[in-house]
Backbone as numpy.savetxt, mean C-alpha at the origin, in Angstrom:
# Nx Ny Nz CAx CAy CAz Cx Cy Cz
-48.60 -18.58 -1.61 -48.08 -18.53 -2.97 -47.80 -17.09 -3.38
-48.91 -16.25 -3.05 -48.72 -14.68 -3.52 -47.21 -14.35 -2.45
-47.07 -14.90 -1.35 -46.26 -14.28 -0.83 -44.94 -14.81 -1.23
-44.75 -16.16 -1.46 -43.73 -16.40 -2.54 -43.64 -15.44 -3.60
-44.32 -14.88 -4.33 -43.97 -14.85 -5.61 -43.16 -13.35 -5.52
-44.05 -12.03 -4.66 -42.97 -11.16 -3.90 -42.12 -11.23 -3.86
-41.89 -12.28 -2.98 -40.60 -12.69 -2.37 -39.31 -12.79 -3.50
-39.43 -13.26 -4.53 -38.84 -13.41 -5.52 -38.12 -12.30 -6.82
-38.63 -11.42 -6.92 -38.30 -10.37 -6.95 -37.15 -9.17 -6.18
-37.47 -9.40 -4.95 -36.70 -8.77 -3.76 -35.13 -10.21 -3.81
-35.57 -11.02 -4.03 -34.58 -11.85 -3.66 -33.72 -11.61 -5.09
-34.24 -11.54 -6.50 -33.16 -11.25 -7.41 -32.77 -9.78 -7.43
-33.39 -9.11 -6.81 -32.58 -7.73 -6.39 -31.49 -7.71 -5.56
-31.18 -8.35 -4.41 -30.70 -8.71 -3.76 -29.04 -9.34 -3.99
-29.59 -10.22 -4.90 -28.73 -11.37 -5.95 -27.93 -9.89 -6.96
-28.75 -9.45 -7.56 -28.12 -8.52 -8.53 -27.33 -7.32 -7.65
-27.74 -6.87 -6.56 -26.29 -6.07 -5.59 -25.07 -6.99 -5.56
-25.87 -7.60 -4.91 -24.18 -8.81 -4.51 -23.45 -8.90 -5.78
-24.22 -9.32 -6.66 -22.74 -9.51 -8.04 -22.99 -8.44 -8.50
-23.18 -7.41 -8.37 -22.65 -6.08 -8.65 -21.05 -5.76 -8.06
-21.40 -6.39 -6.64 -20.05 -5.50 -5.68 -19.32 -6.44 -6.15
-19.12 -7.72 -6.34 -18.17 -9.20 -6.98 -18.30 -8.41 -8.14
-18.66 -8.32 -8.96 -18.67 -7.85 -10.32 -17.56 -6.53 -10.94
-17.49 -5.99 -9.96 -16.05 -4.73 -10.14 -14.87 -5.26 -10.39
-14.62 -4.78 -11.80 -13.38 -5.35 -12.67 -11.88 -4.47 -11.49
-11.27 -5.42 -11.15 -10.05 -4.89 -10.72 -8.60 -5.27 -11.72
-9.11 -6.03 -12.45 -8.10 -6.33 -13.24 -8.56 -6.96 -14.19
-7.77 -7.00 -15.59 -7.98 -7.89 -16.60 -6.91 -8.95 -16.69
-6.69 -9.20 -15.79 -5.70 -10.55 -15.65 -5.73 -11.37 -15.11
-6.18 -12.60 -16.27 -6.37 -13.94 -15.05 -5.91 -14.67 -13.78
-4.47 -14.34 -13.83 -4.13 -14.56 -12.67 -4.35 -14.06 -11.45
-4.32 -12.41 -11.83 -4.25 -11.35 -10.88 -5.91 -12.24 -10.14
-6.27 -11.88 -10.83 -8.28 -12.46 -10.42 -8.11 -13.50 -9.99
-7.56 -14.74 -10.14 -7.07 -15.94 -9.25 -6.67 -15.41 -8.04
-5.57 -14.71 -7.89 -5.15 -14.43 -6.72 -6.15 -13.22 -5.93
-7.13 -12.70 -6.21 -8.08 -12.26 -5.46 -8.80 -13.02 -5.12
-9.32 -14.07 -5.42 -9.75 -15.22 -5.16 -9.18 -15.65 -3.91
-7.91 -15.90 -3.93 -7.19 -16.68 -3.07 -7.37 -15.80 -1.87
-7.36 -14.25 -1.88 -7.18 -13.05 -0.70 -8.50 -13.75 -0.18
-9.68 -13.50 -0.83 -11.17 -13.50 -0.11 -11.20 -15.02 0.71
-10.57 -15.76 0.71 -10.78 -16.88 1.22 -10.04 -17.08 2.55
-8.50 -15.51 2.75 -8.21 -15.78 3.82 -8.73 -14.60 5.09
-8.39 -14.68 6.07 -8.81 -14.00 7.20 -8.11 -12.49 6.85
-6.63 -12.58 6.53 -6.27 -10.92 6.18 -6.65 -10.25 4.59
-6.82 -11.50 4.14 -7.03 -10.85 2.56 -8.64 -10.53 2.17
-9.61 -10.84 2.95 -10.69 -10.82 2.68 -11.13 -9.43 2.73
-10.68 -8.71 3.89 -11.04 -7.13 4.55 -10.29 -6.04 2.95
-9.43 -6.72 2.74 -8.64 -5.81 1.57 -9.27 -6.23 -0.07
-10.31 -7.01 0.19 -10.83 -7.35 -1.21 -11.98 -6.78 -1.12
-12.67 -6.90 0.17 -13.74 -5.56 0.26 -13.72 -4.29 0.45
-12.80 -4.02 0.49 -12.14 -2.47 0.13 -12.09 -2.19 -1.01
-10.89 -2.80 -1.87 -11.16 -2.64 -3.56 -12.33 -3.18 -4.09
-13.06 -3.46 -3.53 -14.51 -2.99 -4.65 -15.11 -1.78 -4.13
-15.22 -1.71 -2.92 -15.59 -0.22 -2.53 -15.29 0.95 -3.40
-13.77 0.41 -3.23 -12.94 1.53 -4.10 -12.01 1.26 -5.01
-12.33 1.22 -6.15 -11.95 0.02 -7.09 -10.14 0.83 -7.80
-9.08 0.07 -7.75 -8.29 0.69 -8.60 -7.77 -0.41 -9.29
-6.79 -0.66 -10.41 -6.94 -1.76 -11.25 -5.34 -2.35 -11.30
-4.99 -3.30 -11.02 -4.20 -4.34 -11.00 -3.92 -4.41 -12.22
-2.39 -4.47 -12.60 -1.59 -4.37 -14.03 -0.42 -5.41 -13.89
0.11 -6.07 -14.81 1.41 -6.22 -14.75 2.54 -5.09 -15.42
3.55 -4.99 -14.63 4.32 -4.08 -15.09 5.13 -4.34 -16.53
4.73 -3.15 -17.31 6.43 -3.62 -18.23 7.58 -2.54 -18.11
8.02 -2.33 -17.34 8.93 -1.81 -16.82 10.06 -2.45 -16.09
11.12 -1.74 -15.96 12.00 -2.70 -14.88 11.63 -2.41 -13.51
11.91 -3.03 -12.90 11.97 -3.26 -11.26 11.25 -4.33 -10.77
11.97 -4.93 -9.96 11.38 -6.70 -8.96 10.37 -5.55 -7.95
8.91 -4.88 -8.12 8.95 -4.35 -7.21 7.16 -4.06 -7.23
6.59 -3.68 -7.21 5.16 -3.19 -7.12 5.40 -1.67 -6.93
4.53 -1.00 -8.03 4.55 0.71 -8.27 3.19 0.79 -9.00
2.98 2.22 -8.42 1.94 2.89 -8.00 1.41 4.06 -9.11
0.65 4.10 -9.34 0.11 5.27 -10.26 -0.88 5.75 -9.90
-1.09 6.25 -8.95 -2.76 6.23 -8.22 -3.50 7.71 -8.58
-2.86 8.26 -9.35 -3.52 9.47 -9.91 -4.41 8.67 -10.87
-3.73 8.22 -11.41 -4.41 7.70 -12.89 -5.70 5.81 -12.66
-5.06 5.63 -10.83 -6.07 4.81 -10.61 -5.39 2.95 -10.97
-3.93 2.85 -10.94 -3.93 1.90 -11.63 -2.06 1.65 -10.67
-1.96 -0.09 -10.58 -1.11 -0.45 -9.48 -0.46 -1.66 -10.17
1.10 -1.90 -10.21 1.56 -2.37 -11.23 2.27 -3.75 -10.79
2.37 -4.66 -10.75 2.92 -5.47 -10.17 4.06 -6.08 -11.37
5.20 -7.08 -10.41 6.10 -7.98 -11.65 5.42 -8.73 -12.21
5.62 -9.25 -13.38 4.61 -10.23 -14.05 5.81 -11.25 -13.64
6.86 -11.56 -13.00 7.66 -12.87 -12.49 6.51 -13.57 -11.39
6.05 -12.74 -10.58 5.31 -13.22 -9.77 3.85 -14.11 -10.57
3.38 -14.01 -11.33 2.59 -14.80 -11.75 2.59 -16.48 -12.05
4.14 -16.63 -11.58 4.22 -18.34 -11.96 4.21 -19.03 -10.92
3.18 -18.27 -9.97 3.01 -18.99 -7.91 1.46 -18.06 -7.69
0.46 -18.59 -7.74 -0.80 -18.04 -7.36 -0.28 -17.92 -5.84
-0.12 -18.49 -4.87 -0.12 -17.75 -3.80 1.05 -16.82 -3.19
2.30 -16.84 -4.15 3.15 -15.53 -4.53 2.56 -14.44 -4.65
1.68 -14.51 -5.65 0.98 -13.47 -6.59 0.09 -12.79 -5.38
-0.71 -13.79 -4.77 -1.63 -13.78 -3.96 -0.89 -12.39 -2.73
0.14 -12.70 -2.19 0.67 -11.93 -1.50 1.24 -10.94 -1.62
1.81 -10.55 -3.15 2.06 -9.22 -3.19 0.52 -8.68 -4.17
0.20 -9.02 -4.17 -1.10 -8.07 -4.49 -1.82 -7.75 -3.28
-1.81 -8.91 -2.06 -2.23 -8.09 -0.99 -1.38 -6.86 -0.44
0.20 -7.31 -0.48 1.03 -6.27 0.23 0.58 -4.69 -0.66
0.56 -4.66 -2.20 0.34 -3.46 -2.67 -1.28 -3.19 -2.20
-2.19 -3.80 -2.26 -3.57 -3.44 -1.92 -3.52 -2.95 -0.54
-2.70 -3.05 0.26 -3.16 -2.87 1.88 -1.88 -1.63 1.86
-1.20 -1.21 1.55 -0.36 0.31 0.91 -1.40 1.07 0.21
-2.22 0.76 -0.60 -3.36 1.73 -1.50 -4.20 1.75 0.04
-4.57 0.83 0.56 -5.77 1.24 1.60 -5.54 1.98 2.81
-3.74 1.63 3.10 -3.43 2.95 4.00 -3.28 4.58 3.13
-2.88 4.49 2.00 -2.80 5.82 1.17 -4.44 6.42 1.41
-5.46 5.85 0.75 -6.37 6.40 0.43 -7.50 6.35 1.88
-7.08 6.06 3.15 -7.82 6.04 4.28 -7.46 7.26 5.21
-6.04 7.53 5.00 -5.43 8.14 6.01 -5.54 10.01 4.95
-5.64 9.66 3.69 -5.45 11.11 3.27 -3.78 11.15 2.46
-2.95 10.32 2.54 -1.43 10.93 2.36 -1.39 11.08 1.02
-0.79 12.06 0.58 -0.34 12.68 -1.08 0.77 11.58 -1.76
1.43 10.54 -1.25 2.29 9.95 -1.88 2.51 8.57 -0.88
2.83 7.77 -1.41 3.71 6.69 -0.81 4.71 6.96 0.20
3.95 6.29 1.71 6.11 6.81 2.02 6.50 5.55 3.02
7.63 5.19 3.42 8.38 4.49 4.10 7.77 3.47 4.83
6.46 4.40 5.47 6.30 3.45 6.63 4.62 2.78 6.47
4.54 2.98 5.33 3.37 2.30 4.69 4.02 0.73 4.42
5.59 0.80 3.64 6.27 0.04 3.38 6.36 -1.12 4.51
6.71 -0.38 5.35 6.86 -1.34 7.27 6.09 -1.98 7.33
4.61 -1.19 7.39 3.11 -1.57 7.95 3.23 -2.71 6.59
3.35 -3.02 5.27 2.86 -3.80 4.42 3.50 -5.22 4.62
4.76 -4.52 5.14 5.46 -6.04 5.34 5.25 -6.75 6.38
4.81 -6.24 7.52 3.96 -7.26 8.08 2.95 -8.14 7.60
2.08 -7.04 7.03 0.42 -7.79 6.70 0.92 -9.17 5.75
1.95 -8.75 4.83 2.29 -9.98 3.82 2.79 -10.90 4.70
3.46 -11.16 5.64 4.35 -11.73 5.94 2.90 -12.80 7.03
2.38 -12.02 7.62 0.94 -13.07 8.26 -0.09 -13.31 7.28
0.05 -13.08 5.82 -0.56 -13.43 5.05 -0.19 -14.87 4.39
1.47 -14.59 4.65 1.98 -16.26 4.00 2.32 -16.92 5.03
2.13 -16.35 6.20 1.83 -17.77 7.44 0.41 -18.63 7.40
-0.95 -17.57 6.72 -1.91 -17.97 6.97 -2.04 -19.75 5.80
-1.01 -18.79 4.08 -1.76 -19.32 3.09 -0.79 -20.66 3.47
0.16 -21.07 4.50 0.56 -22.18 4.58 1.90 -22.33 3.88
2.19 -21.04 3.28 3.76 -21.08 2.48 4.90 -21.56 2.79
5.50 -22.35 1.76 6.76 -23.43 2.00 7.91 -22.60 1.42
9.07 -23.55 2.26 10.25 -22.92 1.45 10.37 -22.97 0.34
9.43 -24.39 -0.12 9.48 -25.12 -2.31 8.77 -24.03 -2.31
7.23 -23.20 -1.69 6.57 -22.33 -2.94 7.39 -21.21 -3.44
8.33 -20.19 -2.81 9.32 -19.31 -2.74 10.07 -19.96 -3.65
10.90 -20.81 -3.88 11.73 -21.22 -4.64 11.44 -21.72 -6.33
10.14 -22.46 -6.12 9.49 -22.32 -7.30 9.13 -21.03 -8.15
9.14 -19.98 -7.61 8.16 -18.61 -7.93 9.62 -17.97 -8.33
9.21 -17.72 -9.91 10.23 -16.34 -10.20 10.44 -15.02 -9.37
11.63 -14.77 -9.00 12.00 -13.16 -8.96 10.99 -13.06 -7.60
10.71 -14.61 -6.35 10.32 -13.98 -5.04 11.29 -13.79 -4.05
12.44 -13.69 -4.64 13.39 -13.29 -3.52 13.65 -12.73 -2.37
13.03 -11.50 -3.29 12.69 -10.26 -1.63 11.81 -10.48 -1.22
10.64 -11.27 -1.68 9.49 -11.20 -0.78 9.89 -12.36 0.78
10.34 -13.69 0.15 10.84 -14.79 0.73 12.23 -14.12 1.90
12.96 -12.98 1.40 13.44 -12.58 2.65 13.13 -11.40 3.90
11.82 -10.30 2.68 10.77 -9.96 4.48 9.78 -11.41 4.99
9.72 -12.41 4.40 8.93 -12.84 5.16 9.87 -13.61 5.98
11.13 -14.01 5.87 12.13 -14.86 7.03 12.04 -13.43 8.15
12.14 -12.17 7.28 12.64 -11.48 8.29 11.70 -11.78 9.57
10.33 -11.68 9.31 9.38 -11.49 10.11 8.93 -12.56 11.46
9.67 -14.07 10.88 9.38 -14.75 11.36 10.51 -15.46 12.32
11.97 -14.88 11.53 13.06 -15.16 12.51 13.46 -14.24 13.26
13.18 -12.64 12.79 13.75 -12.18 13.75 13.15 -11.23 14.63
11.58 -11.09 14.10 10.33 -10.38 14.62 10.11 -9.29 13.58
8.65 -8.66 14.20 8.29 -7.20 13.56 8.75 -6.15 13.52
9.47 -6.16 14.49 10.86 -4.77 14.28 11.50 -4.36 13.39
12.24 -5.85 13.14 13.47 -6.67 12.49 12.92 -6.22 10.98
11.74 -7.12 10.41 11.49 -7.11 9.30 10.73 -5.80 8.90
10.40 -4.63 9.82 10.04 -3.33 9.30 11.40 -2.83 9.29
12.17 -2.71 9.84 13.82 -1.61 9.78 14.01 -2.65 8.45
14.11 -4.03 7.58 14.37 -4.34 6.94 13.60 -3.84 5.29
12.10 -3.62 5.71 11.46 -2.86 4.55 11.76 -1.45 4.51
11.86 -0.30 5.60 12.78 0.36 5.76 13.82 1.33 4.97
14.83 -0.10 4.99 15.86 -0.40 4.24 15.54 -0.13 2.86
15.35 -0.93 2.45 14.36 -1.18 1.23 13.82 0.11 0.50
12.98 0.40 1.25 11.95 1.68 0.62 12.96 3.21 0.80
13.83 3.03 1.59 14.69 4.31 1.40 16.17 4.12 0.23
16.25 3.15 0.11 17.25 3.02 -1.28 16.82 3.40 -2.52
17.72 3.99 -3.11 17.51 4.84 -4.63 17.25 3.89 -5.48
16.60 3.63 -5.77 16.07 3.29 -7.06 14.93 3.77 -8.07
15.11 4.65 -8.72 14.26 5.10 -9.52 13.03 4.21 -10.09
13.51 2.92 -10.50 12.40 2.23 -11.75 11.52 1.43 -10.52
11.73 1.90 -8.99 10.66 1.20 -8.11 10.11 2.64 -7.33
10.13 3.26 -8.11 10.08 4.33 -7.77 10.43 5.40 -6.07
11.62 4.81 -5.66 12.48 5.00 -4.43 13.56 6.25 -4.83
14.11 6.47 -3.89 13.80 6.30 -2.18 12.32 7.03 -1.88
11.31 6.40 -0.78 10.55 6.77 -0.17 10.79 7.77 0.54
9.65 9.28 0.46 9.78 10.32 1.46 9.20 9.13 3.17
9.07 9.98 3.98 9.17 9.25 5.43 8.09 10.05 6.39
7.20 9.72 7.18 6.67 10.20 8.19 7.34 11.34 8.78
8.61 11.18 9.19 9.28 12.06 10.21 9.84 13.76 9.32
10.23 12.92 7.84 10.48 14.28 7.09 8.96 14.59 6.66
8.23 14.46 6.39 6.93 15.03 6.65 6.40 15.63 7.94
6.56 15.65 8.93 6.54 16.28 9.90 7.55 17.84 9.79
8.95 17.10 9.53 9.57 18.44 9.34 9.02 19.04 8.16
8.93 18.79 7.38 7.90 19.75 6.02 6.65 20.43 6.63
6.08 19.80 7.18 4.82 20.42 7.60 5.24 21.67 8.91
6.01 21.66 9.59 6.85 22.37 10.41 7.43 23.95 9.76
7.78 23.49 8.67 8.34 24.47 7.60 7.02 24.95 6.79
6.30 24.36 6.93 4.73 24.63 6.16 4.17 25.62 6.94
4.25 25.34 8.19 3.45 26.58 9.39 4.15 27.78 9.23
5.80 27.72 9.08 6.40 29.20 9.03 5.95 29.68 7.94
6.25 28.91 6.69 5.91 29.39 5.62 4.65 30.49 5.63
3.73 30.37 6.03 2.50 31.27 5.93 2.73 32.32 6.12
3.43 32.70 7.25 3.76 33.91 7.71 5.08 34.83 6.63
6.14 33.84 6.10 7.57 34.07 5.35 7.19 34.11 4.34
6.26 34.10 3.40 6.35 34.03 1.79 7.19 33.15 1.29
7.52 31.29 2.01 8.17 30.47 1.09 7.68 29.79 1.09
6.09 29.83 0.89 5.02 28.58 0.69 5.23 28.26 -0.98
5.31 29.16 -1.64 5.25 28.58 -3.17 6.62 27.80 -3.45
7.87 27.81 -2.88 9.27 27.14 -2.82 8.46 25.66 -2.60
8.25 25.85 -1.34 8.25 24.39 -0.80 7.57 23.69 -1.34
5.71 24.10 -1.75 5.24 23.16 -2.50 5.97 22.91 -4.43
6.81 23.79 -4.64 7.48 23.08 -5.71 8.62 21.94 -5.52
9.36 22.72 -4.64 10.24 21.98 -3.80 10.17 20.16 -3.74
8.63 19.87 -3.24 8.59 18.65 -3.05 8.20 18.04 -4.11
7.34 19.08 -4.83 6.50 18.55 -6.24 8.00 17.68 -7.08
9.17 18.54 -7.06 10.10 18.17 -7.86 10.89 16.77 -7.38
10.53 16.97 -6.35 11.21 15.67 -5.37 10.30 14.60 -5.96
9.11 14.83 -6.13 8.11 13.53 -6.66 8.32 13.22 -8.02
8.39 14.30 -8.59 9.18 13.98 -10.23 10.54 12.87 -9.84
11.16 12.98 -9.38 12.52 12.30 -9.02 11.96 10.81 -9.12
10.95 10.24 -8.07 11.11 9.52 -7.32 9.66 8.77 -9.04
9.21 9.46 -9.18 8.60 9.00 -10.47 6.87 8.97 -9.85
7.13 9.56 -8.95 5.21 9.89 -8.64 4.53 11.00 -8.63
4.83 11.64 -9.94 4.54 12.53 -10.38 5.03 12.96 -11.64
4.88 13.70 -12.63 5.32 13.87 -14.03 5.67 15.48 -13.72
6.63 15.62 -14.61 6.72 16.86 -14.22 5.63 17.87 -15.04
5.09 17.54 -15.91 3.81 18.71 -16.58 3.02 18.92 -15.37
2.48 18.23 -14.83 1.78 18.14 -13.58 2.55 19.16 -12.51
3.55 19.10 -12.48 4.00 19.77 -11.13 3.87 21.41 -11.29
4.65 21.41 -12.97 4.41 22.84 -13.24 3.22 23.01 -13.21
2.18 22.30 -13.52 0.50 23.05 -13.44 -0.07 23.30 -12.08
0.80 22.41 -11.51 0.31 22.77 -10.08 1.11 23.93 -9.38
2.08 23.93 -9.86 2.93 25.35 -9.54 1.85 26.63 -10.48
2.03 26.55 -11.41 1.08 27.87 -12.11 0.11 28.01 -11.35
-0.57 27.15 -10.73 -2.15 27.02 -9.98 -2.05 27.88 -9.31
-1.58 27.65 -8.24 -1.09 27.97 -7.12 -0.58 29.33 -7.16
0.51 29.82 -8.21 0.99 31.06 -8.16 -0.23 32.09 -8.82
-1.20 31.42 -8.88 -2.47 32.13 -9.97 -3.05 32.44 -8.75
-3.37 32.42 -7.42 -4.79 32.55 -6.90 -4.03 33.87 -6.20
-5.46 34.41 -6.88 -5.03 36.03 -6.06 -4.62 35.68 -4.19
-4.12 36.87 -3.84 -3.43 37.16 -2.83 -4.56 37.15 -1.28
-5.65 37.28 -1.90 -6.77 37.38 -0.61 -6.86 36.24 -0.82
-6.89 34.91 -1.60 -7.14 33.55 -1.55 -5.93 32.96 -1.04
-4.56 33.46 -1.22 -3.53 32.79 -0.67 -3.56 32.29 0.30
-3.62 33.11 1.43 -3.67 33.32 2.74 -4.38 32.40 3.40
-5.62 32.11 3.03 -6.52 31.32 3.69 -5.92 29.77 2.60
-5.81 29.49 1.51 -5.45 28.37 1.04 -3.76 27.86 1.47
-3.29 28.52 1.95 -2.11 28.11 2.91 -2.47 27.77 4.44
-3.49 28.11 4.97 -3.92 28.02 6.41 -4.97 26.66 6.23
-5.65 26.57 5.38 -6.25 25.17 5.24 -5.78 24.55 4.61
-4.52 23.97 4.14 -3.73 23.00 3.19 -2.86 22.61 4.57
-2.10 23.63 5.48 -1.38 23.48 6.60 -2.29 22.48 7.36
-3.66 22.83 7.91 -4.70 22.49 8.75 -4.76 20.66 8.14
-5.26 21.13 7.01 -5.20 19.81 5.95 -4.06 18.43 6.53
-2.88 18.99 5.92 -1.61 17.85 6.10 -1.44 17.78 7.05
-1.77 18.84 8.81 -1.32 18.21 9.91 -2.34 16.94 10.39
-3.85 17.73 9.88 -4.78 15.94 10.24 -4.15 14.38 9.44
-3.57 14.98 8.27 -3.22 13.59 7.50 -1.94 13.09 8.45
-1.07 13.68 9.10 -0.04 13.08 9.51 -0.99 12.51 11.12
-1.62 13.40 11.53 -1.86 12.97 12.78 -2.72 11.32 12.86
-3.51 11.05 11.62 -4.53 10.52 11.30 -3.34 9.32 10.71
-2.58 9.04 10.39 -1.74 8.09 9.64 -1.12 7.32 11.41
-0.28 8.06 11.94 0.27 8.01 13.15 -1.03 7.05 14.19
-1.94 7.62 14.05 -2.82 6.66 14.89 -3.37 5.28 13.89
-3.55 5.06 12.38 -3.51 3.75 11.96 -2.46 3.13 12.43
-0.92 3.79 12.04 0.06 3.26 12.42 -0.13 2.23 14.01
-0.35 3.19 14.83 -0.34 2.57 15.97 -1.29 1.65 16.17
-2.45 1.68 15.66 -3.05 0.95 15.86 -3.25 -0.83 15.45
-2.27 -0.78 13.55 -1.75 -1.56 13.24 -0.53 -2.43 13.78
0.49 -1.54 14.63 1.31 -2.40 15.22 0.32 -2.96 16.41
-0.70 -2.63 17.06 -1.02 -3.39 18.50 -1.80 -4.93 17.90
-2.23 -4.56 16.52 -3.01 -5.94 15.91 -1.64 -6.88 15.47
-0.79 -6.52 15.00 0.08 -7.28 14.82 0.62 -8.05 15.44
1.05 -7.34 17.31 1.62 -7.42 18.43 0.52 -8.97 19.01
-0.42 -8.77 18.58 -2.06 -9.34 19.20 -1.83 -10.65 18.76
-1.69 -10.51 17.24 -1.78 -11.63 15.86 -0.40 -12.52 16.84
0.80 -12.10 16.98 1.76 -12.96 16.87 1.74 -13.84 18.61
0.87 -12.75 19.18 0.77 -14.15 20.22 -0.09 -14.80 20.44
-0.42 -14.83 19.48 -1.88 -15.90 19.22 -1.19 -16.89 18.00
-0.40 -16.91 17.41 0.26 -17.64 16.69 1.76 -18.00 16.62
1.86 -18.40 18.51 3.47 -18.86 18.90 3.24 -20.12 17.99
2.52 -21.14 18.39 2.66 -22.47 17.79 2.90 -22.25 15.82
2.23 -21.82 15.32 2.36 -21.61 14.24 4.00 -20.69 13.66
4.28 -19.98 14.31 5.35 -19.40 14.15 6.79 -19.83 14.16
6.58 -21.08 15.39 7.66 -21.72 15.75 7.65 -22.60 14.40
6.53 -23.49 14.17 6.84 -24.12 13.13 7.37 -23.66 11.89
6.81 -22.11 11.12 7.13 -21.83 10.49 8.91 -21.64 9.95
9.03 -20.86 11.36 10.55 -20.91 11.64 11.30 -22.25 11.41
10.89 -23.52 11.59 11.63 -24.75 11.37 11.82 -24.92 9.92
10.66 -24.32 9.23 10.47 -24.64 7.60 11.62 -24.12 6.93
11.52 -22.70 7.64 12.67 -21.47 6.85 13.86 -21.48 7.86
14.31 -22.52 8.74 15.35 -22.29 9.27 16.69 -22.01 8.52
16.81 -22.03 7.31 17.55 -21.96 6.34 17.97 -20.26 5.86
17.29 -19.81 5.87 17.05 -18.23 5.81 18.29 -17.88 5.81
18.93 -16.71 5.03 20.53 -15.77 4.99 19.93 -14.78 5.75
19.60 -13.81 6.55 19.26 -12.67 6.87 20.50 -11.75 6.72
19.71 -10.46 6.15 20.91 -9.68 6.30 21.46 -9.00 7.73
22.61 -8.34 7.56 22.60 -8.08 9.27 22.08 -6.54 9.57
């Protein structure tokens, strides 16, 4: 009995962690919270719901224009269409596609959104709505899922290639109110390239405005911000320069090197996933044989 009664104590401690970590508000929106619901119950959405409580950022509907999911991650907060709310497992899937973009941003180190986060997301969604069983009626029922309903044909009629050069697409077109075109892995490389001369040339303060202004453009960043980070920067005496250009360089080449190996490592799970799910795939393909793809 005494050792029962111990026991009981430790066990509502126990009880009170657990709905602690369940207990992290990610959103104040019922749906949105439905459709986290729906993530934890599947095999890809579960790993990305224990992440955002780890690291909690908060699920919004947008009032803004754009059919699109955008990002505010300074301020901690990720915006989705509110069209998508009239299909829980619509909803369900682009809240995973933006949650698993925040978990490559904030794993790998990268300063902004870029292209091929976009690639990597459209996969994960696209074996996310093979898992949840998605029909051609749920897509058609669901406001404004258009684009989602055509990366996920992409993925399934014409492979993972197909439907990353198709997000791609996508994430490098101008559109301001989705906050596009996406900078890219490869022009980050060349920046960082131009980052190493820089140290030596005195055009380190260009470039980091340079891009700062490029992020104003693209709307991931404000411009008060950029100038403060420009003043910053032009403020640190000259014996601090030197070394804060040699570890910011040091800095962004681990983030690119460190992105490049998720990358890769995400296409071999993908590569893994789809041949373990010929039977499922084929069928899928019969559902959506209907599909327009673009060319």
């Amino acid at each position: 009995m005494k050792k029962e009664l111990l026991l009981i104590p430790a066990l509502a401690l126990l009880a009170a962690c657990a709905g602690g970590k369940r207990g992290v508000s990610l959103t104040s929106e019922p749906s949105i919270e439905r459709a986290f619901d729906v993530l934890e119950g599947t095999r890809e959405g579960r790993p990305l719901v224990k992440f955002l409580r780890k690291h909690p950022v908060i699920f919004e509907y947008s009032n803004t224009a754009g059919l699109c999911h955008k990002f505010s991650l300074k301020t901690g907060k990720i915006f989705l269409p509110p069209e998508y709310k009239s299909s829980g497992k619509i909803l369900a899937v682009a809240v995973a596609r933006a949650a698993y973009i925040y978990k490559l941003y904030s794993g790998t180190g990268l300063d902004e959104i870029i292209a091929e986060e976009e690639e990597l997301s459209a996969l994960l969604a696209a074996r996310l709505a093979v898992e949840l069983e998605l029909l051609d009626g749920d897509f058609r029922k669901a406001r404004g899922a258009e684009g989602l309903k055509a990366s996920f044909c992409a993925y399934i009629l014409n492979g993972s290639r197909y439907a990353m050069e198709q997000a791609r697409r996508q994430a490098l077109a101008a559109d301001s109110d989705c906050q596009r075109p996406l900078d890219t892995l490869e022009s980050q490389r060349v920046w960082l390239e131009r980052m190493r001369k820089a140290v030596n040339d005195g055009t380190f303060y260009q470039l980091i405005y340079d891009r700062d202004q490029l992020r104003v453009k693209r709307g991931a960043l404000t411009m008060s911000q950029a100038m403060k980070n420009d003043a910053e920067l032009r403020g640190l005496p000259a014996y601090e320069m030197y070394r804060y250009q040699r570890a910011f360089y040091d800095r962004q080449s681990d983030v690119v090197e460190r992105f490049e190996k998720v990358r890769a490592g995400e296409l071999r799970g993908d590569a893994e996933w789809r041949k373990g799910k010929q039977a499922v795939l084929d069928s899928a393909r019969e559902e959506f044989s209907d599909c327009v793809l673009p060319d």
